[in-house]
C-alpha positions, -999 to 999 in steps of 0.1 A, spaced: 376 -742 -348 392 -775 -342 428 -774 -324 458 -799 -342 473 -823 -327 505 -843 -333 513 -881 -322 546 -887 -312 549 -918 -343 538 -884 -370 563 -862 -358 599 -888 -350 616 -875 -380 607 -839 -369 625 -850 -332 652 -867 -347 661 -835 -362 658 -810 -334 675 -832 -313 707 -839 -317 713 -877 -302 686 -904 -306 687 -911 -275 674 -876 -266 646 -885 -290 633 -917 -271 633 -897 -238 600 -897 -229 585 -915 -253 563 -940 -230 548 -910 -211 539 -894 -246 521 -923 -256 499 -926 -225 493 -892 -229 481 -888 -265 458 -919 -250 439 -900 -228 441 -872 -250 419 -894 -273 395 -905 -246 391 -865 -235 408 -872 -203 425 -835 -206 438 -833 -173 451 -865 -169 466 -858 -203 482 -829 -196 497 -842 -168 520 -873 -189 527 -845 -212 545 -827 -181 559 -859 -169 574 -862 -203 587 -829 -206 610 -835 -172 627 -866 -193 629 -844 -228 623 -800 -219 636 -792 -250 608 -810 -269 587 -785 -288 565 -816 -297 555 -825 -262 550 -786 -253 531 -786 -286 506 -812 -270 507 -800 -239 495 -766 -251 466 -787 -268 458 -805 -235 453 -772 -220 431 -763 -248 403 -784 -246 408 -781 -208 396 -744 -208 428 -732 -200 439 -708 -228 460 -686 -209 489 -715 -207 478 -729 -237 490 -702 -260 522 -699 -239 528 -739 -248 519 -726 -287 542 -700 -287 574 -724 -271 565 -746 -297 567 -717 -324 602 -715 -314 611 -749 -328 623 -733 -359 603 -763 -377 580 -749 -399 555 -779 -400 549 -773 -364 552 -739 -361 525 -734 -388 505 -760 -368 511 -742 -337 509 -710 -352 471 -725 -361 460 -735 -326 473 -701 -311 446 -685 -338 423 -705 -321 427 -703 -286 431 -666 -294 398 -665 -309 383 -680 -277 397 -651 -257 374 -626 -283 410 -612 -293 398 -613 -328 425 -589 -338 458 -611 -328 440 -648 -337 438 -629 -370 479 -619 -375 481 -658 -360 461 -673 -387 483 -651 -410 515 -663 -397 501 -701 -399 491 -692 -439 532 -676 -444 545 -711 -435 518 -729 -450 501 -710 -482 476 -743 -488 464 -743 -454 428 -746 -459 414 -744 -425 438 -715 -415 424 -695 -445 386 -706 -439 390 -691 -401 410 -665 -412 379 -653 -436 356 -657 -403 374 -639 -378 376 -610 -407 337 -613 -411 330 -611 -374 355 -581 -373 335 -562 -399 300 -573 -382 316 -559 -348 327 -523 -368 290 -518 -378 273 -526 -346 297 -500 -331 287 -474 -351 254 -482 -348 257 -482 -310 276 -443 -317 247 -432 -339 221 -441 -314 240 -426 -288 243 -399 -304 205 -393 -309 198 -400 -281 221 -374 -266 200 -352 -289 170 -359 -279 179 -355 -245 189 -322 -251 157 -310 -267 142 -321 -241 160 -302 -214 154 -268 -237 117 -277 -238 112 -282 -201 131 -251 -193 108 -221 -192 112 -194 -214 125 -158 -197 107 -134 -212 72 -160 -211 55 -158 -177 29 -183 -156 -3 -177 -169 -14 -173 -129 11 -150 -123 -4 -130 -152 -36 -133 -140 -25 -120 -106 -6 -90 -122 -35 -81 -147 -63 -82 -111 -34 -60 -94 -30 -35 -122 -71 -31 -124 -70 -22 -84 -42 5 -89 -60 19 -121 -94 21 -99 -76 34 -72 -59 65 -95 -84 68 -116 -98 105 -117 -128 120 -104 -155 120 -141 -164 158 -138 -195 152 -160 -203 126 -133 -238 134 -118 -250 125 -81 -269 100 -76 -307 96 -75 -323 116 -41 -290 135 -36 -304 168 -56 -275 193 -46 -290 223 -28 -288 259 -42 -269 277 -15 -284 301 10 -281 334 9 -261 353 39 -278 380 59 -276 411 42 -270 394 7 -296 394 -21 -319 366 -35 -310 350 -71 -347 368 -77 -339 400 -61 -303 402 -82 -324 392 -115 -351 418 -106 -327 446 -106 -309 441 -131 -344 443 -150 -347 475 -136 -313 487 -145 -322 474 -183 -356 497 -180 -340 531 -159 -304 532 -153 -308 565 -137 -329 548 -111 -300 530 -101 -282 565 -91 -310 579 -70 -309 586 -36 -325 564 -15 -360 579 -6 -367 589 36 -385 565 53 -421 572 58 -448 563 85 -457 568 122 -426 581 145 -415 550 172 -438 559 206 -416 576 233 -409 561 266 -428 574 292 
């Protein structure tokens, strides 16, 4: 995007009509000149600085400030380059306020403030409907606006996956409550097999071991035999009477006496 520039010998009926004695328009004329010289060369500075010296013989000028904003320009210096466009605006000329109007869109567009270089280029287009350039920079700042809208919402859709898939991942890494450890499963099955051996019952049917035969119990003094029990009730089967009788007197030899 090229800036406009005016030459002082372009612009003299412009002056002649903002200013109100001729004079007036001749003031600072020679420092102009040498200006617009070394504007040619691309001796910014040195431009800018004529332009300056010119605007302390002729302040009302919006020509001079109209070139001075331009020697700013292409010196890097937009920030007091669009205040020299916009004191130009204010000449109530619309030739140069469409032209300034033009360069603001551009030095606006350098500052990536795509929305005001676009009302600028807008404003330039108003005064001056066949304006070719104005409309051609117009269409690009409106393309580069679009192209901005979809990379932003491409940059909110990834985001937002992304925020996704970082939750899914925190959900997955959490362990579930009611899941346990394997090991600590392990652990609690080993524990619950000692407490079941350790309460489990005594088998009744459970026989001793080999070479532990249990021993059939002893009979007391006094007491009969398992055989002697079995052989009378035999002979309680064959007599019951006998089981009545008197118990016969003891026979054999009387016990010796003591001498």
């Amino acid at each position: 995007m090229t800036t406009r520039s005016w030459t002082l010998a372009v612009a003299a009926a412009l002056t002649l009509i903002a200013m109100p004695a001729r004079t007036s328009a001749q003031a600072g004329r020679d420092q102009v000149e040498e200006g617009n010289r070394l504007y040619e060369e691309g001796r910014f500075q040195e431009a800018h600085q004529k332009y300056l010296e010119a605007l302390r013989e002729s302040p009302e000028s919006p020509l001079i400030r109209f070139n001075a904003g331009n020697a700013l320009y292409q010196g890097q210096d937009f920030e007091q380059a669009m205040e020299a466009y916009q004191q130009a605006i204010e000449s109530g000329d619309p030739q140069l306020m469409s032209a300034a109007w033009y360069n603001l869109g551009n030095t606006l567009y350098r500052g990536q403030q795509l929305e005001p270089s676009l009302e600028a280029y807008k404003q330039a287009l108003r005064l001056d409907p066949n304006d070719t350039d104005a409309k051609h920079n117009l269409e690009r700042v409106l393309d580069q606006m679009e192209q901005q809208d979809q990379e932003d919402e491409q940059q909110d859709d990834e985001g937002e996956e992304q925020d996704e898939q970082n939750q899914d991942d925190q959900q997955e890494g959490q362990q579930d409550p009611d899941q346990q450890d394997p090991n600590e499963q392990e652990q609690d099955d080993e524990q619950e097999e000692d407490e079941d051996e350790e309460e489990q019952p005594e088998d009744p049917d459970q026989q001793p071991p080999e070479g532990e035969q249990e021993q059939e119990p002893q009979p007391q003094p006094g007491e009969m035999t398992p055989e002697e029990a079995e052989r009378l009730l035999d002979a309680i089967r064959e007599d019951p009477d006998d089981v009545n009788r008197k118990p016969a007197a003891a026979r054999g030899r009387k016990p010796k006496k003591i001498w």
